[in-house]
C-alpha positions as CSV (number, residue, x, y, z in Angstrom):
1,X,-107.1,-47.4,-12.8
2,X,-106.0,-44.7,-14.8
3,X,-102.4,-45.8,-14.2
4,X,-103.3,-48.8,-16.2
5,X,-105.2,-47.3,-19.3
6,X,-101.8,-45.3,-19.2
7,X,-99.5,-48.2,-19.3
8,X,-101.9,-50.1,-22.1
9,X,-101.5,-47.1,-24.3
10,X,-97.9,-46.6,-23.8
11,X,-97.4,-50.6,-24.6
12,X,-99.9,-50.2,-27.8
13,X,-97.8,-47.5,-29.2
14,X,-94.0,-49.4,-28.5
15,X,-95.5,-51.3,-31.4
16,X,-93.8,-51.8,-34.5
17,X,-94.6,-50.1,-37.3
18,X,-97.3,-51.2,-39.4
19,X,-98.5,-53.5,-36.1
20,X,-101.0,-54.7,-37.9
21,X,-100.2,-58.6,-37.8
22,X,-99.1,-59.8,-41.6
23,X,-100.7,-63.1,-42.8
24,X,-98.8,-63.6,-46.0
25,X,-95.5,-63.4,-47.8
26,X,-97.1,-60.9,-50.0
27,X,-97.8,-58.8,-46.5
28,X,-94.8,-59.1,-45.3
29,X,-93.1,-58.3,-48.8
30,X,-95.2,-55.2,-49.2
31,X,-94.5,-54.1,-45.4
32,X,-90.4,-54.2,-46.3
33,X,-90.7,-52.1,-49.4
34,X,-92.9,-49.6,-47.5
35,X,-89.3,-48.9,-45.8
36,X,-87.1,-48.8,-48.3
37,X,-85.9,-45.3,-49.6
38,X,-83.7,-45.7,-52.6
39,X,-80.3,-43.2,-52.2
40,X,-80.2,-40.5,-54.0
41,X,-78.5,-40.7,-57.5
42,X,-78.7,-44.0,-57.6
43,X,-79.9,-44.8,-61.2
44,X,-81.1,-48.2,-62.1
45,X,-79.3,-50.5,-59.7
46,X,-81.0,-53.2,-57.8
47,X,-79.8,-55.0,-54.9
48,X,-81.0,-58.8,-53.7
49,X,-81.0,-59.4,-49.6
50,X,-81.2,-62.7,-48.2
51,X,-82.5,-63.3,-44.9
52,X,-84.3,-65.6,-42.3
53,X,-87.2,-64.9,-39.8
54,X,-87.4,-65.6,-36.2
55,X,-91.1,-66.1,-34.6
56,X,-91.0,-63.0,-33.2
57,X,-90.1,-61.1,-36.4
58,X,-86.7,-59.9,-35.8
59,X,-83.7,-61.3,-38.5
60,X,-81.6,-64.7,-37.7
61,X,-78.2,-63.3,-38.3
62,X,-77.5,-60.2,-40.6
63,X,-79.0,-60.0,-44.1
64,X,-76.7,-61.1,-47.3
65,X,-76.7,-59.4,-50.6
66,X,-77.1,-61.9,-52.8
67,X,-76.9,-59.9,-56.4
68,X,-76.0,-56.4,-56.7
69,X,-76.3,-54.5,-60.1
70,X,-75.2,-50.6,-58.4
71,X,-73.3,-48.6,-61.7
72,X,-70.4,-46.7,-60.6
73,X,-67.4,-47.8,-58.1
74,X,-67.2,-50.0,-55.1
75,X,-68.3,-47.0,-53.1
76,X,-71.5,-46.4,-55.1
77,X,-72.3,-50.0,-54.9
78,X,-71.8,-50.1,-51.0
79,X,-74.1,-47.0,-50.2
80,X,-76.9,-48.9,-51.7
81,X,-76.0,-52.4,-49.7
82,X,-76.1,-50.4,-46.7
83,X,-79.6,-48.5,-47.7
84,X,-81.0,-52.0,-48.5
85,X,-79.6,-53.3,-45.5
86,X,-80.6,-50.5,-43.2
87,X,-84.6,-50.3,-44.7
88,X,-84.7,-53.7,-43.6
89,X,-83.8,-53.5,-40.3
90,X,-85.3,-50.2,-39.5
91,X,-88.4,-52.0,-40.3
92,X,-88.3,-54.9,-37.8
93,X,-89.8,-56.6,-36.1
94,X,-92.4,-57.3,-37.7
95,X,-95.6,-59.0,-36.6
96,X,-96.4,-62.4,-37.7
97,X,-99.9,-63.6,-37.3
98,X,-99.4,-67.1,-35.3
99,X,-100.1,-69.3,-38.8
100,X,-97.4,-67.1,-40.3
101,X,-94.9,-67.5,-37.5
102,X,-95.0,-70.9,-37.2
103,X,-93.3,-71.1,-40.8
104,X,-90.6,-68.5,-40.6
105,X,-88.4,-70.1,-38.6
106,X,-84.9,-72.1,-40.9
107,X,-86.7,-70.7,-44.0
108,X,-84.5,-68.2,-46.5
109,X,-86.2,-66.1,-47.8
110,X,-85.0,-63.1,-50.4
111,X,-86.1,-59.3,-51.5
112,X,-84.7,-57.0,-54.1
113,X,-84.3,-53.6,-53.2
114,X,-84.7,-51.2,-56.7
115,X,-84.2,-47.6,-57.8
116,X,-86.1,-46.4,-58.8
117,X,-89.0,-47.2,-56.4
118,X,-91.3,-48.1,-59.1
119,X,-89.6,-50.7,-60.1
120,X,-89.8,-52.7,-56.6
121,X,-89.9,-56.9,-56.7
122,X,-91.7,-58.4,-54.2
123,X,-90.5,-61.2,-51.7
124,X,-89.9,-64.7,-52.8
125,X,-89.5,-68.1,-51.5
C-alpha cells in the first residue's frame, strides 16, 4: 500500500510544469511566455517562432523563426533565436485538455518572443 501512494506521488510530480491541463490558445499562449527569459542586453528585439502541436503536447519538428528584429550582428541575433527557441522547449510538453488536443494536430501555429518582457504578444492562429 504504501508502495503505491509512493509511486502516485512520484508519477504526479514527473508532471510538466504548469500540469494544470490548458483549454485554450490563450492558455497555452500565456503558459509559453511564463518560460521565456529575455537575454540579457538584448534591447528591443522581438523574435517570431513557428511551430506545430502533437496530442500529447510535445513539438512536430523543431520551431522556425519566422521574423526576427535582434539590433546588433548575426551573433546578437542568434543568442536570442536560441533563447526563444530554448523557452519553448524547456516548457514542453504541455498538457492539452482532450477538446484542446483534438485540434493541435497539422495546425501552425506562431508566438513572438519580446524584450523586454512587457512587451510579450500572445499566440496566434
Amino acid at each position: 500500500m504504501r508502495f503505491s501512494v509512493i509511486a502516485a506521488a512520484l508519477l504526479l510530480a514527473s508532471s510538466p510544469v504548469g500540469a494544470a491541463q490548458l483549454n485554450s490558445m490563450d492558455e497555452v499562449g500565456a503558459a509559453l511566455q511564463a518560460c521565456w527569459t529575455p537575454p540579457a542586453d538584448s534591447g528591443n528585439a522581438s523574435v517570431t517562432l513557428s511551430f506545430s502541436f502533437k496530442r500529447d503536447g510535445t513539438l512536430i519538428g523543431p520551431p522556425k523563426p519566422t521574423a526576427i528584429k535582434v539590433g546588433g550582428d548575426d551573433k546578437a541575433r542568434q543568442v536570442f533565436v536560441d533563447a526563444a527557441t530554448a523557452a519553448l522547449r524547456n516548457c514542453l510538453p504541455l498538457s492539452f485538455s482532450p477538446t484542446l488536443a483534438q485540434g493541435m494536430p497539422g495546425k501552425v501555429f506562431t508566438l513572438q518572443f519580446n524584450s523586454p518582457k512587457d512587451n510579450a504578444k500572445p499566440i496566434q492562429k
